[in-house]
N, C-alpha and C positions, 0 to 999 in steps of 0.2 A: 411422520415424514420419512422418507424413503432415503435416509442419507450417501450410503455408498452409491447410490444411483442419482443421487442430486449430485455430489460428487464429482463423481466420473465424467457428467456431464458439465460440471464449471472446467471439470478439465480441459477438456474437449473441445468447449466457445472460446477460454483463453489462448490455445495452441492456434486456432482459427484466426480468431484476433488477433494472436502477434505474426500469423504467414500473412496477412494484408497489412500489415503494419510493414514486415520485412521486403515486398514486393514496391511498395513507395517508396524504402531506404535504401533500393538499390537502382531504380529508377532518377536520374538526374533531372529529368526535366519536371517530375512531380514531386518531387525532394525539395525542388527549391519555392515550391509555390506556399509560402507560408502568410497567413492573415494574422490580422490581432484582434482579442475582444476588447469589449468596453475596459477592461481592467489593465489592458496595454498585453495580459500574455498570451503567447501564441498561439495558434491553432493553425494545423497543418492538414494537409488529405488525409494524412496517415491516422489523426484522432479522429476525422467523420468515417474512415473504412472502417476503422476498428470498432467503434459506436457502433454501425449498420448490423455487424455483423452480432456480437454481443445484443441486439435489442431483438432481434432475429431469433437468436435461440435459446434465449430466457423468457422470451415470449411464447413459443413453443412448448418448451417445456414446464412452464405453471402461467398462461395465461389468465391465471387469476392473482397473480402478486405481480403489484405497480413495481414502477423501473425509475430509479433517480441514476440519470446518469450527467456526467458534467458535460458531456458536448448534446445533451438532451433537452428538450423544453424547460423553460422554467416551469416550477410545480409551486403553489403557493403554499404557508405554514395550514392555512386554514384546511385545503385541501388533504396534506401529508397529515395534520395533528391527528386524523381517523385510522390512519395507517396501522394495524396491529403487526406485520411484516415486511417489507420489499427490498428492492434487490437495489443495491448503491453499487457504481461504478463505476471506476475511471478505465478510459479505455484507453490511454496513453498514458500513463503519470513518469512525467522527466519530461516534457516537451523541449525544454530546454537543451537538455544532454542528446536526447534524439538529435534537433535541430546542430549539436556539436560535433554527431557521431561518435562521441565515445561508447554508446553502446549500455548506457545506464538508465534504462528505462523500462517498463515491465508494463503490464496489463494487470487491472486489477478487479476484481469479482466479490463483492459481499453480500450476507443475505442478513439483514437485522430485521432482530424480534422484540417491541417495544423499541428502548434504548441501546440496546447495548447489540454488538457482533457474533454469532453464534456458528457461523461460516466465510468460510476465504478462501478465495484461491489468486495466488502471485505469479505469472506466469512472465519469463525472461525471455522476449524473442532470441537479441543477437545468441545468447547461450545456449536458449531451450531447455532451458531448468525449469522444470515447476513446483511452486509449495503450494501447500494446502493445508486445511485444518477443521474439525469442526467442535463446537464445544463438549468435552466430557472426553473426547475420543483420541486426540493429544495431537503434535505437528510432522506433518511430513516433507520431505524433498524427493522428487523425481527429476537425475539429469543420468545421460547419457544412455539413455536407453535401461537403464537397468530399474526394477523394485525402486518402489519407493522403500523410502527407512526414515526411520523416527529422529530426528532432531530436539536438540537440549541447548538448553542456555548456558553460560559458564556461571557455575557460582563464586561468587567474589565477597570482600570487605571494601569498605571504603575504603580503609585505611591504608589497604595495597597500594605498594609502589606500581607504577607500571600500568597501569589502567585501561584498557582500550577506549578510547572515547569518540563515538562514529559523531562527523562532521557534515551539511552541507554543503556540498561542491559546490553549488548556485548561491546557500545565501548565508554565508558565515558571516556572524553580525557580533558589532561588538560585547554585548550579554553571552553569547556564547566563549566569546575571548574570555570575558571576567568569569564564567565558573570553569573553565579551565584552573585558575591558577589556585584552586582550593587542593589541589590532587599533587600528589606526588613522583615527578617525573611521568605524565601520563602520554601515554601515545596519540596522537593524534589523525584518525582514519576518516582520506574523503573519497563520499561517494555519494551520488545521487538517488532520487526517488525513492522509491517504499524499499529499495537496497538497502536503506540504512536500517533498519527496522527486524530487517528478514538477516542483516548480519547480526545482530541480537541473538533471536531466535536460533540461531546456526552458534550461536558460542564465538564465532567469530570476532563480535565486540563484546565489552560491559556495560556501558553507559551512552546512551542517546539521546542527548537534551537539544529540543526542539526549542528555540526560544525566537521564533518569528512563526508570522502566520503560513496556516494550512487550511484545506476546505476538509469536511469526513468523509468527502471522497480519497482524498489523498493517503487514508490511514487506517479505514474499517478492515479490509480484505486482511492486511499485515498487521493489526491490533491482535486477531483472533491467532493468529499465527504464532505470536511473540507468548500469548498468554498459554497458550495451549503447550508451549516449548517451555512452560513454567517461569516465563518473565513479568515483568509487570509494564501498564502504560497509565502514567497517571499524570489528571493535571498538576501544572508547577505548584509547589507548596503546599501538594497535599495527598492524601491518596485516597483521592478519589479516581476513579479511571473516567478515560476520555469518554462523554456522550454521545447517542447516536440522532440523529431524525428532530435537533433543535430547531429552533424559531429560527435562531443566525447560524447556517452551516458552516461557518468559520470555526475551527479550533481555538480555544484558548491555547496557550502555551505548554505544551509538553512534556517529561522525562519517560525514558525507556529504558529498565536496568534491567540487566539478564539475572541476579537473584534475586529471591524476593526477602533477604537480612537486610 
């Protein structure tokens, strides 16, 4: 596999995907056109452009590895269980925050092989940041036009006072209140989408306990990220790390600690 060229190429579809993502958010009359799926959450123009455009040129470029993407066809388990690789993808992940304008929302790009995520790419429209990563080869950031450069996790103790502890801005639930209070004067940091994840991976936080549901779309792209940045992601009460390409694409409940002590 031709990595630095698959690469450059997740780059590339993400950047494209969040300038049609950005061309809807700054548009008022196609901003405001938001639907809901069976599940009650949203879906706006901005996830079927971004979709369009992402199936376009992951299709182009290995028209032989299948596409799960969330605003894509349903694909059945029977179908994907043959899957040795394909590409999962959210092409909006924070609909929510989009739809709020705070600007906390990213495009996400994975490629898994069997189970587990072996490349990612996180791409920030409002900022125009992008991360990436792929297995063996360690985590990067590209913003402001310059080099990308290598990103690290912060290493910590439990035991630390002071903590960072990355929060959902949409779905702070009370299990998340309750492992709050195990820690010792811990900071409490919100932000939305695969943001909490990639501030891990950046050292920016320590601990990110998911304790409501997610789809693997919502977490492949920024799983390989976090691990490759030398963090861990692993289901609640265990370390085992998150699965990819199951029967129910629902997450179990997750922790994301930037050491692996």
């Amino acid at each position: 596999m031709l990595t630095d060229t698959w690469i450059q190429a997740l780059i590339n579809t993400a950047e494209e995907a969040g300038k049609a993502i950005l061309e809807i958010y700054g548009d008022e009359s196609r901003f405001e056109r938001v639907d809901f799926k069976a599940d009650d959450s949203p879906l706006t123009l901005a996830d079927q452009a971004a979709h369009e455009v992402i199936v376009k040129h992951l299709t182009a470029l290995t028209p032989e590895i299948p596409i799960l993407s969330e605003e894509g066809r349903k694909i059945s388990y029977e179908e994907r269980a043959g899957w040795d690789q394909f590409w999962l993808v959210d092409p909006l992940d924070g609909t929510k925050e989009f739809i709020k304008r705070n600007g906390e929302f990213t495009v996400n790009i994975a490629l898994v092989a069997g189970s587990e995520v072996v490349m990612g790419c996180v791409h920030v429209p409002v900022t125009g940041v992008t991360y990436y990563a792929s297995k063996g080869d360690g985590a990067f950031i590209i913003e402001g036009g310059a080099a990308a450069r290598r990103i690290e996790v912060n290493r910590f103790h439990m035991s630390d006072e002071g903590l960072r502890i990355v929060c959902s801005r949409s779905h702070r639930t009370p299990e998340v209140e309750a492992y709050l209070e195990q820690f010792t004067d811990p900071v409490s940091v919100s932000m939305g989408s695969s943001l909490k994840l990639l501030m891990i991976a950046e050292g920016k936080a320590d601990i990110y306990p998911r304790l409501g549901p997610t789809m693997e779309w919502d977490t492949a792209a920024s799983h390989i990220i976090v691990e490759e940045a030398g963090g861990t992601v692993v289901q609640d009460g265990t370390n085992i790390p998150l699965q990819y390409n199951k029967e129910n694409l629902l997450n179990p409940y997750f922790l994301v600690f930037g050491g692996k002590e």
